[in-house]
C-alpha positions as CSV (number, residue, x, y, z in Angstrom):
1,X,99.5,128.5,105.1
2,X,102.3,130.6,105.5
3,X,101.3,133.2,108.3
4,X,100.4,129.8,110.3
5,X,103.6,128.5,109.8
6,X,105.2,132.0,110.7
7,X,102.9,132.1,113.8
8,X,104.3,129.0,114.6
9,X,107.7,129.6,114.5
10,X,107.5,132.9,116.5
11,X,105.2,130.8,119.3
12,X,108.2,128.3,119.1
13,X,111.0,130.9,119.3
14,X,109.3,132.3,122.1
15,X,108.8,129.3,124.2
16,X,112.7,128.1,123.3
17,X,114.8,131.2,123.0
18,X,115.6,129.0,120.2
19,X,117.6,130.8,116.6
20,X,118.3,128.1,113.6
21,X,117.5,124.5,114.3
22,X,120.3,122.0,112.7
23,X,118.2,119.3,112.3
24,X,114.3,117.9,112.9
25,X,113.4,114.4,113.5
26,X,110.2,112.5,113.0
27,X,108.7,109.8,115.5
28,X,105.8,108.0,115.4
29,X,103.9,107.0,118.3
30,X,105.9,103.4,118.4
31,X,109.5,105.6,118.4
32,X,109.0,108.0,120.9
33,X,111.6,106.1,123.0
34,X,114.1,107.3,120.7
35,X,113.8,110.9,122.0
36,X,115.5,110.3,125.3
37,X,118.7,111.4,123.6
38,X,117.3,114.9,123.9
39,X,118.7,117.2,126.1
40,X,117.2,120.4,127.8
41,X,113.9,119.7,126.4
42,X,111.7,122.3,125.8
43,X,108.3,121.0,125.5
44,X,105.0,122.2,123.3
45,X,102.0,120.7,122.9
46,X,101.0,120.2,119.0
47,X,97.7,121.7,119.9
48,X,99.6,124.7,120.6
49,X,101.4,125.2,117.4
50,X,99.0,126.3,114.5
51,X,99.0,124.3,111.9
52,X,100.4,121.5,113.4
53,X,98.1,118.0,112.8
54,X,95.4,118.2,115.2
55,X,94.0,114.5,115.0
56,X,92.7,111.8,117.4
57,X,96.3,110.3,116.6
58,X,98.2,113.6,117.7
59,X,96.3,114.7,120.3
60,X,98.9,114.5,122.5
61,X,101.8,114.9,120.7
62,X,104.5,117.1,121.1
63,X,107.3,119.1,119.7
64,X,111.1,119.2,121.8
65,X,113.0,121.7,121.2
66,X,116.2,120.4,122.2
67,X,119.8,120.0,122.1
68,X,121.5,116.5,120.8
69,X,125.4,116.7,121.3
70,X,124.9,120.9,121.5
71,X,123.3,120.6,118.2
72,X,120.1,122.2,118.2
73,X,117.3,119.8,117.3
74,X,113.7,119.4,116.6
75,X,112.2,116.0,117.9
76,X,108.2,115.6,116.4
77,X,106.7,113.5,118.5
78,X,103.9,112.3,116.8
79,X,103.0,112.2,112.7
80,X,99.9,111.5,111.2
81,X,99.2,108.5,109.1
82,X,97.0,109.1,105.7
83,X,94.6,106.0,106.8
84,X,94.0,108.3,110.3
85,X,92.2,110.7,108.0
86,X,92.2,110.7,104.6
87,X,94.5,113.4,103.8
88,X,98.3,113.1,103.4
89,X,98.7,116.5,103.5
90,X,98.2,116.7,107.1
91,X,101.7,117.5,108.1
92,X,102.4,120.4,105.6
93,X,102.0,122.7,108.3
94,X,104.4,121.2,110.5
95,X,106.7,121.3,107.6
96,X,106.5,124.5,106.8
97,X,107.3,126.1,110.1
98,X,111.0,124.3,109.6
99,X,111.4,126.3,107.2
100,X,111.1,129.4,109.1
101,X,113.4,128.2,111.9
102,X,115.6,127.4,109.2
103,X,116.0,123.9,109.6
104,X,118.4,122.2,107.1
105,X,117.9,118.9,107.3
106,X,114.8,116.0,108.1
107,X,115.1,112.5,109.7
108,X,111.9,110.7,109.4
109,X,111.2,107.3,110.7
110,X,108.4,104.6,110.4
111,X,108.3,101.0,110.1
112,X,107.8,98.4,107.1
113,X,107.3,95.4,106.0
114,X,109.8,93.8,103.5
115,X,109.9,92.5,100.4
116,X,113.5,91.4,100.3
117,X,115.3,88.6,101.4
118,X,118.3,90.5,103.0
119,X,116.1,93.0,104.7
120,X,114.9,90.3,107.7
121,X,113.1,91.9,110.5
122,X,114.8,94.2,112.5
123,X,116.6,95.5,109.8
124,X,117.4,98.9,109.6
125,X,117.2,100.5,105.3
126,X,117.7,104.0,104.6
127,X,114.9,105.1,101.7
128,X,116.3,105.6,98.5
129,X,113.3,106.3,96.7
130,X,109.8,105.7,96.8
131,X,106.6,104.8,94.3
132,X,103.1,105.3,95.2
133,X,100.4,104.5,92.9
134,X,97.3,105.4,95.1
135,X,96.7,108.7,93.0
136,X,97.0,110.6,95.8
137,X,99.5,113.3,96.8
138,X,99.7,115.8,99.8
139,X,100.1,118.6,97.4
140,X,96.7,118.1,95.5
141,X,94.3,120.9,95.9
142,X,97.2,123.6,96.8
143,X,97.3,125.8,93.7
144,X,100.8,127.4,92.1
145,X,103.8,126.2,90.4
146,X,105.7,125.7,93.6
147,X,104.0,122.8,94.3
148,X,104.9,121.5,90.7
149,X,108.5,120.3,91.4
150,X,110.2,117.3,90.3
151,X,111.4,114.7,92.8
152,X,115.2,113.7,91.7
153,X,117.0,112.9,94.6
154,X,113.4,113.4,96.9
155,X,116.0,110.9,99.4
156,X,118.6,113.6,99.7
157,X,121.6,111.8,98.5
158,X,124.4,114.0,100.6
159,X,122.4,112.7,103.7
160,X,122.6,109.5,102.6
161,X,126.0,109.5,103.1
162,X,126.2,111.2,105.9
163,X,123.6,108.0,107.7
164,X,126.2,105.6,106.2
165,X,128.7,107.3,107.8
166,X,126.8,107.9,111.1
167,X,126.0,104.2,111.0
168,X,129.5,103.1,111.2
169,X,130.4,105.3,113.6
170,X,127.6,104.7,116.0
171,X,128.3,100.4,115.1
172,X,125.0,100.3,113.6
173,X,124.1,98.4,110.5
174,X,122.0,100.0,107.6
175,X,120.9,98.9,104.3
176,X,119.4,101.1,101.8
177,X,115.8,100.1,99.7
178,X,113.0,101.2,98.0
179,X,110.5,102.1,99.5
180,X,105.9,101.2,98.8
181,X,103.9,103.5,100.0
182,X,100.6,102.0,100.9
183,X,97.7,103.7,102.4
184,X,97.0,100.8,105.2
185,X,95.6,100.2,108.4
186,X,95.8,96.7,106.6
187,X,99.0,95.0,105.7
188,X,99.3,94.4,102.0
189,X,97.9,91.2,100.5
190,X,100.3,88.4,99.0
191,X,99.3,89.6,95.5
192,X,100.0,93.4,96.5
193,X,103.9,92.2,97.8
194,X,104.5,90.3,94.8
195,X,103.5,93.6,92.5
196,X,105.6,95.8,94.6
197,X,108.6,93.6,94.6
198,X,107.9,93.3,90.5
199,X,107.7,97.3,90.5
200,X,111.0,97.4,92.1
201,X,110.1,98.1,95.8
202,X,112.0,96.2,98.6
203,X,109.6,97.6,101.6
204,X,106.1,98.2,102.1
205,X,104.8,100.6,104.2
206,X,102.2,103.8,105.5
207,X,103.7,106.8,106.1
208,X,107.2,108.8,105.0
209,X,106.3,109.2,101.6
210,X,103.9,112.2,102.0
211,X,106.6,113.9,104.5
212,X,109.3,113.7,101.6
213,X,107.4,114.9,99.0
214,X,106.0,117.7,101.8
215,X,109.9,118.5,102.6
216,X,110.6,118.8,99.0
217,X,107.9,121.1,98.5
218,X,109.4,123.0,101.0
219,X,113.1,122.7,100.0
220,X,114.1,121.1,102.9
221,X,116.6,118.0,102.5
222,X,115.3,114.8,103.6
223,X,116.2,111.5,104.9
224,X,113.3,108.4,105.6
225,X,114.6,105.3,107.6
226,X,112.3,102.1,108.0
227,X,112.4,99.3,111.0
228,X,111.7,96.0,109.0
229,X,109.0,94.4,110.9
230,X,108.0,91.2,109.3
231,X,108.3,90.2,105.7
232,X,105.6,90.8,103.5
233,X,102.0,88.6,103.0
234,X,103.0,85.9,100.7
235,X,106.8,86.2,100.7
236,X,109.6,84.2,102.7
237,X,106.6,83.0,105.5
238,X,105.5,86.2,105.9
239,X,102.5,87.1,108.6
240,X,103.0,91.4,109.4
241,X,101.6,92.2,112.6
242,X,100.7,95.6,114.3
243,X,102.8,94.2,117.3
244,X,106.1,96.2,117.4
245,X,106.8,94.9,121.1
246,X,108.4,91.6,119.2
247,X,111.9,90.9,119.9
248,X,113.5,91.7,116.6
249,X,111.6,94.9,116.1
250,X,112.5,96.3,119.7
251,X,116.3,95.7,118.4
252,X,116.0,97.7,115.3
253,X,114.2,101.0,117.0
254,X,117.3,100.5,119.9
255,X,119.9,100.5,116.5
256,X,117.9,103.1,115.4
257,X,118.2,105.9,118.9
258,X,121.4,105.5,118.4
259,X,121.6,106.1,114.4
260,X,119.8,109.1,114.9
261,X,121.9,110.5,117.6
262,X,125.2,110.0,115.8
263,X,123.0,111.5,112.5
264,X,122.7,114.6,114.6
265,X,125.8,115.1,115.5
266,X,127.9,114.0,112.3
267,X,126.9,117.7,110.6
């Protein structure tokens, strides 16, 4: 995959005039209103970029080549999700190419469901770690010891701190959990939350995990934060929805634009 990363970069240095990038961030489709903070946008269509995920999901999302506070910045608009397709590998290319810009550090989002009584919904928890016992792994079926690497500190622990100090600065509170990964579109059953809370997991959720692994792969520190949404089947009253318009869920991705922006900038 390398060339197609390479070709990637050079399309996107092209487009942007655009030398090292300081940072990338993640959105799914339900976050994209965090990327108003960019400034000076430069925009390209994912279908433009080879190797970027080119799914019913993605098909029109974009990359923003950007400044945030005069830091230069990649904003993703759009991820794939491994129950869109199958394959959790999908956004290895996209990946890759921040390597070649030389990004230096990752800021994915996504939302969850929790597990915890302190993590209500709304919440905002920085990953710590994360356990996935679907047997699947985005690296499968790419030959080479690169892709044999161990995960210690996967949830870079220097830009751990540097959200818990963002956080305070920006008057945002953050908690910090462990992390599910389940393959969805459907919410986990009661039995499912009370294994995962057994196992040592405080959120549920369907994405992130495959990007940190994928950024690890690729050397690439890396920092997941979830938006509680409900509590899980089974626990504390818990009923998840698929409706992120709710109240305390539009309060955590508003706490969240403004995480991310003073993440950016606090370098």
């Amino acid at each position: 995959m390398a060339n197609t990363a390479q070709d990637a970069a050079e399309i996107i240095k092209s487009r942007s005039g655009l030398g090292m990038v300081e940072a990338a961030v993640i959105l799914g489709r339900s976050f994209y209103s965090v990327a108003e903070f960019a400034e000076n946008p430069i925009v390209i269509r994912y279908a433009d970029l080879p190797g970027f995920p080119q799914t019913p999901s993605t098909h029109d999302s974009e990359l923003l080549v950007c400044t945030i506070d005069a830091i230069p910045t990649l904003v993703l608009k759009g991820r794939t999700n491994f129950h869109e397709s199958g394959d959790p590998s999908l956004m290895a290319g996209a990946i890759e190419t921040m390597t070649h810009l030389g990004v230096r550090s990752i800021f994915s989002t996504t939302f969850a469901t929790s597990a915890n009584a302190d993590l209500v919904p709304g919440s905002l928890v920085a990953i710590t770690d994360h356990i996935d016992l679907k047997g699947v792994n985005p690296l499968i079926g790419n030959a080479g010891d690169k892709n044999s690497i161990n995960m210690n500190d996967v949830y870079d622990k220097r830009l751990l701190r540097r959200m818990k100090i963002s956080a305070a600065g920006a008057g945002v509170s953050i908690h910090e959990g462990v992390l599910m990964w389940f393959s969805g579109p459907s919410f986990e059953t009661a039995a499912e939350v009370k294994m995962a809370r057994t196992l040592g997991a405080d959120l549920m959720g369907h994405s992130l995990a495959p990007e940190a692994i994928l950024a690890r792969r690729f050397a690439i520190p890396f920092a997941g934060i979830a938006v509680v949404t409900d509590f899980g089947a089974g626990f504390s009253g818990g009923a998840p929805s698929g409706d992120y318009s709710r109240g305390p869920v539009v309060a955590g991705v508003v706490a969240l634009k403004r995480l991310v922006r003073a993440f950016v900038k606090n370098r």
